[in-house]
KETOR-606001 format. One record per residue: residue number from 1; residue in three letters; chain; x, y, z of N, C-alpha, C, O, CB in turn. Coordinates in nm, 3 decimals, always signed. Each point is the difference from the previous one (the first is absolute). Glycine has a CB too. Layout:
BEGIN
> NUM | ala | A | X | Y | Z | X | Y | Z | X | Y | Z | X | Y | Z | X | Y | Z
...
end
This chain:
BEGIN
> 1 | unk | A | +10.487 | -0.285 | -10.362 | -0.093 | +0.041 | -0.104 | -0.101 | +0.099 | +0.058 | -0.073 | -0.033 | +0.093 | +0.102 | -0.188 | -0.212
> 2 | unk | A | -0.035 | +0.352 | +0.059 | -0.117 | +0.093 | +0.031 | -0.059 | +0.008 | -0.112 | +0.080 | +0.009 | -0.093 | +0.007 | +0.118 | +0.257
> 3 | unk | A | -0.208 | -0.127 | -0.196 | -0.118 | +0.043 | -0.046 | -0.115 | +0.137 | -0.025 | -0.122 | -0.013 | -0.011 | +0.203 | -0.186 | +0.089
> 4 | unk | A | -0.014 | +0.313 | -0.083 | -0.080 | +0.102 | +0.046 | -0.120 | +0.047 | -0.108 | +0.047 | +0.035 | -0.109 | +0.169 | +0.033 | +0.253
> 5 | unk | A | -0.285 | -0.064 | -0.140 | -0.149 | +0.048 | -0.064 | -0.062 | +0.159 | +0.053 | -0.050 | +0.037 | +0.106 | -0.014 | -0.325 | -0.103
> 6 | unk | A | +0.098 | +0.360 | -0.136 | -0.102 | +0.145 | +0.022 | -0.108 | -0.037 | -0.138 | -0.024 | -0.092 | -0.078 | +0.245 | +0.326 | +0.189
> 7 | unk | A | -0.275 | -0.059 | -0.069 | -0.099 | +0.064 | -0.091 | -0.147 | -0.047 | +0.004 | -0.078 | +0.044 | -0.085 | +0.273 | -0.014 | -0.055
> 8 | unk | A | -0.241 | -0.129 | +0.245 | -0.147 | -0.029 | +0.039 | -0.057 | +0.147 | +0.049 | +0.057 | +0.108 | +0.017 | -0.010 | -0.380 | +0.065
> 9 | unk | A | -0.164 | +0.237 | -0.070 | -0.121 | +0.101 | +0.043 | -0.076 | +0.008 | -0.025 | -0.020 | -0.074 | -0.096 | +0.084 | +0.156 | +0.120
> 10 | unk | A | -0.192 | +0.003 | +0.017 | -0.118 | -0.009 | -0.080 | -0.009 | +0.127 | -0.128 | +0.040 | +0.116 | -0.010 | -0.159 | -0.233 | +0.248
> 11 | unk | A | +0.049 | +0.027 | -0.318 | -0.030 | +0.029 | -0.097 | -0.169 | -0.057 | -0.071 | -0.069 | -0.099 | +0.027 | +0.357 | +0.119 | -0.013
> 12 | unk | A | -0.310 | +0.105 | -0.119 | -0.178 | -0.014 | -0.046 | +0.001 | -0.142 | -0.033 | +0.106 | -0.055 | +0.029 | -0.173 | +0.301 | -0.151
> 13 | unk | A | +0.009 | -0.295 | +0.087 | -0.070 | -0.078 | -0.173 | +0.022 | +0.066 | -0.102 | -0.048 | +0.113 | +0.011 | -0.139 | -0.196 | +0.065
> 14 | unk | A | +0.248 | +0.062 | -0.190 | +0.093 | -0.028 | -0.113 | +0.122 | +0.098 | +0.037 | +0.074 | +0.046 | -0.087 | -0.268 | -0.113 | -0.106
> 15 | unk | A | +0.207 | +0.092 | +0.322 | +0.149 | +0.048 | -0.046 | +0.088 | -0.100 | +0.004 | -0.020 | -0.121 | +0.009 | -0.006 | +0.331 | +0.070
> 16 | unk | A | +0.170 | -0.120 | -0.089 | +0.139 | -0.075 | +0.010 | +0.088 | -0.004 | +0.098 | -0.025 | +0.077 | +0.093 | +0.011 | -0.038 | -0.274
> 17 | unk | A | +0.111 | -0.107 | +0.192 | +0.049 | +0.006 | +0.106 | +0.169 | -0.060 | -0.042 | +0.012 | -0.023 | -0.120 | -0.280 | +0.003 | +0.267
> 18 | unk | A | +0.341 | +0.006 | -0.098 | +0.180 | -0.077 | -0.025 | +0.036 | -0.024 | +0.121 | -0.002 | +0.082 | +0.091 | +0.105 | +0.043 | -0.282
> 19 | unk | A | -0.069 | -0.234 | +0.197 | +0.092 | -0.042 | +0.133 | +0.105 | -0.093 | +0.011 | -0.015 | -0.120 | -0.024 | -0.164 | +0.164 | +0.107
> 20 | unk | A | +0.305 | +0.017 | -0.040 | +0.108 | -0.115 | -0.049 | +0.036 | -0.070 | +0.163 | -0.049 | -0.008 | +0.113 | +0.184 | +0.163 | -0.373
> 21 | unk | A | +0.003 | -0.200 | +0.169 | +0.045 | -0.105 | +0.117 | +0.150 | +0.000 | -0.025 | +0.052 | -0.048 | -0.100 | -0.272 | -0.121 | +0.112
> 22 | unk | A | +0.300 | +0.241 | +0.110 | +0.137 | +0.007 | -0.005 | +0.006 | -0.173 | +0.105 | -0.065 | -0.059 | +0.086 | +0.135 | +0.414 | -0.113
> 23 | unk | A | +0.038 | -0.371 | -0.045 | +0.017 | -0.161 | +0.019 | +0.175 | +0.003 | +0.053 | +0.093 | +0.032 | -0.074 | -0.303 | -0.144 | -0.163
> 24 | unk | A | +0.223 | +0.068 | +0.388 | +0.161 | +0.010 | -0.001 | +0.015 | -0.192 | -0.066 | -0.083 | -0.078 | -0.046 | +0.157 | +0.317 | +0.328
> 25 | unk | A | +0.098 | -0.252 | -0.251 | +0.049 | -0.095 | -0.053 | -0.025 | -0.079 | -0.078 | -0.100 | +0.042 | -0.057 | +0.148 | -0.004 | +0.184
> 26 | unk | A | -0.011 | -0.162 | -0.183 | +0.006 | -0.058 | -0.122 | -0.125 | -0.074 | +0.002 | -0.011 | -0.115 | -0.045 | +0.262 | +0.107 | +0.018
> 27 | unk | A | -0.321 | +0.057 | +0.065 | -0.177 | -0.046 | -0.030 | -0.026 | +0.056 | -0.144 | -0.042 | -0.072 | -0.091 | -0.066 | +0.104 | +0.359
> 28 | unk | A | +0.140 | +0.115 | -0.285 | -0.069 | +0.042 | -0.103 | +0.120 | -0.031 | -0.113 | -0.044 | -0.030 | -0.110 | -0.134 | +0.219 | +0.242
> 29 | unk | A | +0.307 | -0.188 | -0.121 | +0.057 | -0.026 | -0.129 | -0.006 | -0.119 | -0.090 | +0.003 | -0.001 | -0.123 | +0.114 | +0.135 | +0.229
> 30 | unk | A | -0.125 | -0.234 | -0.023 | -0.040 | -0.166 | -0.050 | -0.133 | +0.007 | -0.005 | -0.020 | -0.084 | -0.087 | +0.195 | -0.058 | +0.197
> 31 | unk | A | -0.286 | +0.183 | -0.077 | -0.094 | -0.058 | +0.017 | -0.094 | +0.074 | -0.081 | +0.015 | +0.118 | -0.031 | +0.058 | -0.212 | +0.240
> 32 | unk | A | -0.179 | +0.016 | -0.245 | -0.141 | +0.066 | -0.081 | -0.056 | +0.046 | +0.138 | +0.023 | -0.069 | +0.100 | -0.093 | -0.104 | -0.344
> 33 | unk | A | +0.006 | +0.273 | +0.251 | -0.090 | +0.130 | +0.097 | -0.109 | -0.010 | -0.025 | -0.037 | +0.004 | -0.117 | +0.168 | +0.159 | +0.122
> 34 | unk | A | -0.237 | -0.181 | +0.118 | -0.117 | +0.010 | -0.073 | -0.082 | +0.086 | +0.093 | +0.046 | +0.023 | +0.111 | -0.028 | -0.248 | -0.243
> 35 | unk | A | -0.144 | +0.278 | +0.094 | -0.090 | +0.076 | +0.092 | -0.128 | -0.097 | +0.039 | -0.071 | -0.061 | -0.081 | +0.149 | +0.301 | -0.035
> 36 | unk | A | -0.093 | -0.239 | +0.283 | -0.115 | -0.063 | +0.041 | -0.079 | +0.102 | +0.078 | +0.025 | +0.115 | +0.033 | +0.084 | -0.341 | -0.032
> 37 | unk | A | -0.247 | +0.118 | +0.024 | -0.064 | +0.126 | +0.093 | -0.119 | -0.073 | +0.058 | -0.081 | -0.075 | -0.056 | +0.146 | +0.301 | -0.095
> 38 | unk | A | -0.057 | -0.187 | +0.270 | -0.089 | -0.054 | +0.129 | -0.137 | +0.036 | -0.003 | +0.040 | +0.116 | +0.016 | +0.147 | -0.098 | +0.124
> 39 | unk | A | -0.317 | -0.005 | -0.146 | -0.088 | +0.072 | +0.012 | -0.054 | -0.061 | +0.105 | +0.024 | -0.119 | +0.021 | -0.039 | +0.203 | -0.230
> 40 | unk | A | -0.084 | +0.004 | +0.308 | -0.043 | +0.013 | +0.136 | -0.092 | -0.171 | -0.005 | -0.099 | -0.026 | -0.068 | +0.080 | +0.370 | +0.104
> 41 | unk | A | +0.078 | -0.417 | +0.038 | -0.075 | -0.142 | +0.067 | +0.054 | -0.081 | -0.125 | -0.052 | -0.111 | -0.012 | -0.209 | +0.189 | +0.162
> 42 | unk | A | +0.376 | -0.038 | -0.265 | -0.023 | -0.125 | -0.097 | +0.206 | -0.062 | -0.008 | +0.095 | +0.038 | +0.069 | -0.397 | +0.104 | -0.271
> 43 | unk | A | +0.298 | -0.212 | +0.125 | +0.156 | -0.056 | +0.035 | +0.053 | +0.097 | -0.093 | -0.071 | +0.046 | -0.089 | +0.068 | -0.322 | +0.146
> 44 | unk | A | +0.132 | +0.313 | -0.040 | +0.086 | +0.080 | -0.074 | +0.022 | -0.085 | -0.117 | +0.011 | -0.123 | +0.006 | +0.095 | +0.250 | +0.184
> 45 | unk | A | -0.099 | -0.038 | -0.322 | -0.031 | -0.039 | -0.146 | +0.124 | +0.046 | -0.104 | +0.036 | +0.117 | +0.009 | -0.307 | -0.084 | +0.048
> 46 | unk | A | +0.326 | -0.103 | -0.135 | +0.145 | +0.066 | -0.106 | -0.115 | +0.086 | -0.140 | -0.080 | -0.050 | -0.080 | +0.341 | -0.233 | +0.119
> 47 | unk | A | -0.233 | +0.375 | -0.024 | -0.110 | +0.056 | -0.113 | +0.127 | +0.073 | -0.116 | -0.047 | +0.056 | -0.099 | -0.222 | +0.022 | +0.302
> 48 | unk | A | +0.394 | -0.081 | -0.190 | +0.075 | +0.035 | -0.126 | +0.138 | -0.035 | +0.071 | +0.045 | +0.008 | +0.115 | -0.203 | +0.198 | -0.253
> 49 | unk | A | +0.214 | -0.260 | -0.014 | +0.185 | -0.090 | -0.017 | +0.038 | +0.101 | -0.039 | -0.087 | +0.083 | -0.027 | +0.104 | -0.329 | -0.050
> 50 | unk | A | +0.168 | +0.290 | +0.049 | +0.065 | -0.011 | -0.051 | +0.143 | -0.065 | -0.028 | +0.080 | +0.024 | +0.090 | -0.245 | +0.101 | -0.061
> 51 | unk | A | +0.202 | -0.184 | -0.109 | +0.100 | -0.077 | -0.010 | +0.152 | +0.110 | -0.019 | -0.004 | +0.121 | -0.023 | -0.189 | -0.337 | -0.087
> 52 | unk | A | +0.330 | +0.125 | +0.128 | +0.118 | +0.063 | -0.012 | -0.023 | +0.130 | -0.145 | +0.019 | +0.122 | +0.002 | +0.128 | -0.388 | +0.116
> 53 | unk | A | -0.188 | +0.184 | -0.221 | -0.002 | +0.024 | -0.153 | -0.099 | +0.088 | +0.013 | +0.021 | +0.067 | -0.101 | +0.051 | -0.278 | -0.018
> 54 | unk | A | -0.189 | +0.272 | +0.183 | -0.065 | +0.066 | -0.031 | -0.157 | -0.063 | -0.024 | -0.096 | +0.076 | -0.014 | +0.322 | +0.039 | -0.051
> 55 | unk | A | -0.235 | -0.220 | +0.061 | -0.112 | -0.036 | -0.006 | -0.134 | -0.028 | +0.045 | +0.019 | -0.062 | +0.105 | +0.134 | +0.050 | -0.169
> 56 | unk | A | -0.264 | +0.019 | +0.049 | -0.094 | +0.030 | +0.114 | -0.106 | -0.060 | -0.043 | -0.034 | -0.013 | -0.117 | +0.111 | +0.216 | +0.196
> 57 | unk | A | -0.153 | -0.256 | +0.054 | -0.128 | -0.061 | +0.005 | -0.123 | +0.082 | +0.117 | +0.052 | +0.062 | +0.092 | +0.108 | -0.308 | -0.166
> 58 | unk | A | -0.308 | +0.243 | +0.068 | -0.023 | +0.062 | +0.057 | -0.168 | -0.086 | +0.033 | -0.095 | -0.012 | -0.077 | +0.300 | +0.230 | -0.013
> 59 | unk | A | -0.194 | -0.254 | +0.197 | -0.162 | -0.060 | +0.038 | -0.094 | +0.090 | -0.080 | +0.009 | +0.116 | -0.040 | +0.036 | -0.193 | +0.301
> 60 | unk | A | -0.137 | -0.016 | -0.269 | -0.175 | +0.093 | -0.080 | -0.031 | +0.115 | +0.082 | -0.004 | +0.118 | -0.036 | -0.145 | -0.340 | -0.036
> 61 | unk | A | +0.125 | +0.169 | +0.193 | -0.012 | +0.110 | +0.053 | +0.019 | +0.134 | -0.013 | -0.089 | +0.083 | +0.015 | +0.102 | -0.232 | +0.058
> 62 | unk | A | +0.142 | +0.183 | -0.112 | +0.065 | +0.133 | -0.047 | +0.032 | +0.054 | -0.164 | +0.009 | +0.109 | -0.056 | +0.091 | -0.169 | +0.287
> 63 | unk | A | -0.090 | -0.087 | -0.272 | +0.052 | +0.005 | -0.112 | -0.080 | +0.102 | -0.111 | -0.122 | +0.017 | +0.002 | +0.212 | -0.256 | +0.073
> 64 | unk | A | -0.018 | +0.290 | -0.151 | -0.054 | +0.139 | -0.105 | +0.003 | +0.132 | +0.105 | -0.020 | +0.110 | -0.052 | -0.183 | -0.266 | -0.125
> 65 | unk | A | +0.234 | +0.149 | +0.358 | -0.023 | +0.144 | +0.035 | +0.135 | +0.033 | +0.052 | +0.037 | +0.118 | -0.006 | -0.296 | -0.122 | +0.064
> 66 | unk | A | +0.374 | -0.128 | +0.014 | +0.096 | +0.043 | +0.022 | +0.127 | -0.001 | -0.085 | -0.009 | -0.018 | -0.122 | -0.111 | -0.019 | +0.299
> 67 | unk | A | +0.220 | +0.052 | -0.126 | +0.175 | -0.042 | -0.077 | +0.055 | +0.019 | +0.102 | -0.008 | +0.098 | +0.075 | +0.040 | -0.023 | -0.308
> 68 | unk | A | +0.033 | -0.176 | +0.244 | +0.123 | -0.034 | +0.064 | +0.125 | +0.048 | -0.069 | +0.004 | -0.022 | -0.121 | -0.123 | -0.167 | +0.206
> 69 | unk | A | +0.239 | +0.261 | -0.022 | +0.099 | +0.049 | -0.067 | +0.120 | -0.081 | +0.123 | -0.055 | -0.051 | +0.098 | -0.079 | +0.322 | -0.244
> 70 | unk | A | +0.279 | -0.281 | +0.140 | +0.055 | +0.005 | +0.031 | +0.177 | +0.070 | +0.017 | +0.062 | -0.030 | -0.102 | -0.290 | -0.100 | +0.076
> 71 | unk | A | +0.298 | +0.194 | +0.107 | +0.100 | +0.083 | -0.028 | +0.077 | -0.105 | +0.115 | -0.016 | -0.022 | +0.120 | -0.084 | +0.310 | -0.215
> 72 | unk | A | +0.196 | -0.339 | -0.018 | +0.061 | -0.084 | +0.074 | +0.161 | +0.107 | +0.015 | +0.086 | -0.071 | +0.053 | -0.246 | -0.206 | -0.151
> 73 | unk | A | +0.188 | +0.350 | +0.082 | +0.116 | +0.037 | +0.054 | -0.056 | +0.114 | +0.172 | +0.064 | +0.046 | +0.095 | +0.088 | -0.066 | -0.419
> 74 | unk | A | -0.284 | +0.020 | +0.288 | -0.031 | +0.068 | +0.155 | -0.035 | -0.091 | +0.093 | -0.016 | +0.038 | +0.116 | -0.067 | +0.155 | -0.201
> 75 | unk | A | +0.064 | -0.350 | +0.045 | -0.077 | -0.077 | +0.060 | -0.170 | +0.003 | +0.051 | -0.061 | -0.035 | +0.101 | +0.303 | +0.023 | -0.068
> 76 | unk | A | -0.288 | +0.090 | -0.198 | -0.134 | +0.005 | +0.059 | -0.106 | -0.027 | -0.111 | +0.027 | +0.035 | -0.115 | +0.054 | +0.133 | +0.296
> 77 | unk | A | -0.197 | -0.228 | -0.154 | -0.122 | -0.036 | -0.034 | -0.119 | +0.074 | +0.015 | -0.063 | +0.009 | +0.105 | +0.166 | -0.177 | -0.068
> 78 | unk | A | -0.129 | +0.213 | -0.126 | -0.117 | +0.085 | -0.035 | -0.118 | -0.039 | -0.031 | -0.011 | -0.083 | -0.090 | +0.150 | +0.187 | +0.032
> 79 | unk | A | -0.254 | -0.055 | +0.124 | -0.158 | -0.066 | -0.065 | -0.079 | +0.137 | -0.027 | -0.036 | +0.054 | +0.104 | +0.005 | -0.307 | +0.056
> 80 | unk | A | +0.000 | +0.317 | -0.271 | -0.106 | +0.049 | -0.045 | -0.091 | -0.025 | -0.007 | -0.001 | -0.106 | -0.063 | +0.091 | +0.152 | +0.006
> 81 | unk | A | -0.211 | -0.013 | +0.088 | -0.159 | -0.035 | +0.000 | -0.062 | +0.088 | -0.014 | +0.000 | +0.103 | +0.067 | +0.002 | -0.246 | +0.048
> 82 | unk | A | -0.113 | +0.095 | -0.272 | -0.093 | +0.115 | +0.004 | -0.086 | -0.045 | -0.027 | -0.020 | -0.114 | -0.042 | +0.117 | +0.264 | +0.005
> 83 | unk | A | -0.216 | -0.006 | +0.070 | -0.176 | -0.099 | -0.031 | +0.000 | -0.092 | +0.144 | -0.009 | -0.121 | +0.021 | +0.008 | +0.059 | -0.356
> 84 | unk | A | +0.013 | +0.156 | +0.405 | +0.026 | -0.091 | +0.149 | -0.166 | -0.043 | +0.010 | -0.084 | +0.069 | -0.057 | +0.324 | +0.091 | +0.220
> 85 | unk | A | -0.278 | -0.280 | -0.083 | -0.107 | +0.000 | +0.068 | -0.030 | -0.061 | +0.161 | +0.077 | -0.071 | +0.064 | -0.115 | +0.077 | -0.312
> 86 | unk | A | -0.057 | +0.028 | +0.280 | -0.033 | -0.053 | +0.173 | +0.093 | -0.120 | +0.036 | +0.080 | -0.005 | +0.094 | -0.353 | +0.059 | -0.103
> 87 | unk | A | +0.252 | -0.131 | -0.066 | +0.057 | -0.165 | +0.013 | +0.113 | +0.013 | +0.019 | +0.055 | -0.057 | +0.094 | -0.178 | -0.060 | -0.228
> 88 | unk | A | +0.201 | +0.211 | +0.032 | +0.150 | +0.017 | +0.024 | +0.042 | +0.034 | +0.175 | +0.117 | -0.019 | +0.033 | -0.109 | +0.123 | -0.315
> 89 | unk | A | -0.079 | -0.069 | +0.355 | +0.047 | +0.025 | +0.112 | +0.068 | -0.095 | +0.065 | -0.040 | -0.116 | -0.013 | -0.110 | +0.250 | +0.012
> 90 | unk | A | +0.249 | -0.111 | +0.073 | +0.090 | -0.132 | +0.019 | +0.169 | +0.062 | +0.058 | +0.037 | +0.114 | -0.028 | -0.195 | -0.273 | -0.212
> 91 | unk | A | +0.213 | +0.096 | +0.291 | +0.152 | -0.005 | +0.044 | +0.063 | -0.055 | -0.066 | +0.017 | -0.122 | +0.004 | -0.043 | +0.130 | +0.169
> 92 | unk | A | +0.078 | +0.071 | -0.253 | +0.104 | -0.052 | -0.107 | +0.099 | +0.003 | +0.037 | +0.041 | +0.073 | +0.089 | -0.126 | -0.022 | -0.240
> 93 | unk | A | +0.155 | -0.141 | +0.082 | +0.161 | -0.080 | +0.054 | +0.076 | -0.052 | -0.150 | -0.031 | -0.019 | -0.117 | -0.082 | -0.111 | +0.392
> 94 | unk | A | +0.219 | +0.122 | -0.198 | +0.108 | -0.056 | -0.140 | +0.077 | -0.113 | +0.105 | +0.047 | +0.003 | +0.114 | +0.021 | +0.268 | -0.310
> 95 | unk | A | -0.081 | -0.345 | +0.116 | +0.156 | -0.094 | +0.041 | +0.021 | -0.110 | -0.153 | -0.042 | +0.027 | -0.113 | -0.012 | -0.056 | +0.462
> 96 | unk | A | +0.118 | -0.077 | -0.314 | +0.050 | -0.080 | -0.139 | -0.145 | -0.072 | -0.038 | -0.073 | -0.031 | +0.094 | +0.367 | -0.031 | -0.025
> 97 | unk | A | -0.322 | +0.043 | -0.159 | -0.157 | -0.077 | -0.043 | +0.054 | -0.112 | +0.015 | +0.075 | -0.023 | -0.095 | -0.211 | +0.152 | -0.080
> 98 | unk | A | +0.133 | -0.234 | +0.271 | +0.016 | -0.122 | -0.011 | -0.115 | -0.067 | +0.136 | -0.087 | +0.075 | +0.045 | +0.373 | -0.036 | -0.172
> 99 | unk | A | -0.277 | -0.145 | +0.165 | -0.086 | -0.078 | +0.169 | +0.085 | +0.083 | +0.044 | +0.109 | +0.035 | -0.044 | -0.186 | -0.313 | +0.075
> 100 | unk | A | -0.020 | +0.325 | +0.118 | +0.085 | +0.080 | +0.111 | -0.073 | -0.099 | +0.101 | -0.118 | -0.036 | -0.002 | +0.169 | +0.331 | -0.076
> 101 | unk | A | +0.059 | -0.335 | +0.176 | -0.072 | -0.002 | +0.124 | -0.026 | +0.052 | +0.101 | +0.052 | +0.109 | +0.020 | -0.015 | -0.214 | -0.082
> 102 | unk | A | -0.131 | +0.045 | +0.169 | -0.010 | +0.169 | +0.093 | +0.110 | +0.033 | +0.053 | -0.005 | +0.106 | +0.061 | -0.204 | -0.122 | +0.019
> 103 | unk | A | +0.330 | -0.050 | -0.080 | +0.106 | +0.099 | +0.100 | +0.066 | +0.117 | -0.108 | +0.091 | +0.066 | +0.049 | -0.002 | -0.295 | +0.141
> 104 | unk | A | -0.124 | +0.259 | -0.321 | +0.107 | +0.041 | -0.100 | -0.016 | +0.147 | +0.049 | -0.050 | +0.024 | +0.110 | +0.040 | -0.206 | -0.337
> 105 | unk | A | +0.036 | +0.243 | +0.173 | +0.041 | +0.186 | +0.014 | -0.070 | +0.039 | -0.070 | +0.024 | -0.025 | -0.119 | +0.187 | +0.059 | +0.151
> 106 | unk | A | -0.363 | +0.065 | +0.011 | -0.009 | +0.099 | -0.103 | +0.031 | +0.154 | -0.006 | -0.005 | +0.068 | -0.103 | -0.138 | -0.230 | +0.081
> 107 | unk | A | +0.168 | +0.195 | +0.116 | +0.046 | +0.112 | +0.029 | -0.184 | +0.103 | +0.036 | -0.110 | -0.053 | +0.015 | +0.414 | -0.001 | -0.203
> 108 | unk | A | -0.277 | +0.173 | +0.189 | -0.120 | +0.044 | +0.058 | -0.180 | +0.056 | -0.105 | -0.102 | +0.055 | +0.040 | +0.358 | +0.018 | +0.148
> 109 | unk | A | -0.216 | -0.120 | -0.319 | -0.087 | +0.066 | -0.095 | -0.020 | +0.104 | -0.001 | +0.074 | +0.081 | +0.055 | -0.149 | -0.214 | -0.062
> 110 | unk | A | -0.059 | +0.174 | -0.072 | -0.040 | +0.121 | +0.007 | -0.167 | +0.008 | -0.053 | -0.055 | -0.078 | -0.078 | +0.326 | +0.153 | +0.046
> 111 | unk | A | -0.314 | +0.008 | +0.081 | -0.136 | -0.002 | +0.022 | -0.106 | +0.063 | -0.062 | -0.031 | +0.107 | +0.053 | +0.124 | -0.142 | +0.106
> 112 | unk | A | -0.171 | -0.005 | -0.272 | -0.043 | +0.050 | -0.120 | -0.143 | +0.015 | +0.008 | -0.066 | -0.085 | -0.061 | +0.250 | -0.012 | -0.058
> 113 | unk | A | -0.230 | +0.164 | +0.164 | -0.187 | +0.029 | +0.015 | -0.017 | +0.087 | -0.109 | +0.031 | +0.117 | -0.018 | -0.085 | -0.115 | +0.284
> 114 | unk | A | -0.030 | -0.125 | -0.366 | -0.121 | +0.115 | -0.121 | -0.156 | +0.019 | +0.055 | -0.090 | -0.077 | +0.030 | +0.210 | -0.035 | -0.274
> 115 | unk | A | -0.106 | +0.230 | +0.242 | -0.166 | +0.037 | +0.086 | -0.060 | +0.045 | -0.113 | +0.055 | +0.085 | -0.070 | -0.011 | +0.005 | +0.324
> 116 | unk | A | -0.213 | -0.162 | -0.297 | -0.031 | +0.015 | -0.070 | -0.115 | +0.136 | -0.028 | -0.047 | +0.020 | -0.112 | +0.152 | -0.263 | +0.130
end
């Protein structure tokens, strides 16, 4: 299973930003995808689902600024975000939204600074 994560960087306060997640093997075809994200000194957090069907949930936190998309014949997971702010700063990651423990795989994230 690889995990790869682009499209972090810095960016203002309220801009936008997209960053997906090419996903090898049968992680992403069975499985609901979700986007998490680490911020500096705090535990890594699931801030948006999507399910096989398309369906999506999205912590308060984000909810009303991102969407989650998924392209399951490329094997990839998409997060849009807009109306970015400071807080959003963070290492975002994808893997399956379920308990992880510490040995699981996240592969390398990507690194999202909003400077205000």
């Amino acid at each position: 299973v690889q995990l790869v994560v682009s499209g972090g960087g810095l960016v203002l306060a309220g801009g936008s930003l997209s960053l997906s997640c090419s996903a090898s093997g049968s992680i992403f075809r069975f499985s609901a995808m979700g986007w998490y994200r680490q911020a500096p000194g705090k535990q890594r957090v699931l801030i948006a689902t999507i399910n096989t069907g398309g369906s999506t949930n999205y912590a308060d936190s984000v909810k009303g600024r991102s969407t989650i998309t998924r392209d399951s014949p490329k094997n990839t997971v998409y997060l849009q975000m807009n109306s970015l702010k400071h807080e959003d700063t963070a290492v975002y990651y994808c893997n399956e939204p379920r308990t992880h423990t510490p040995g699981d795989y996240w592969g390398q994230g990507t690194q999202v600074t909003v400077s205000s």
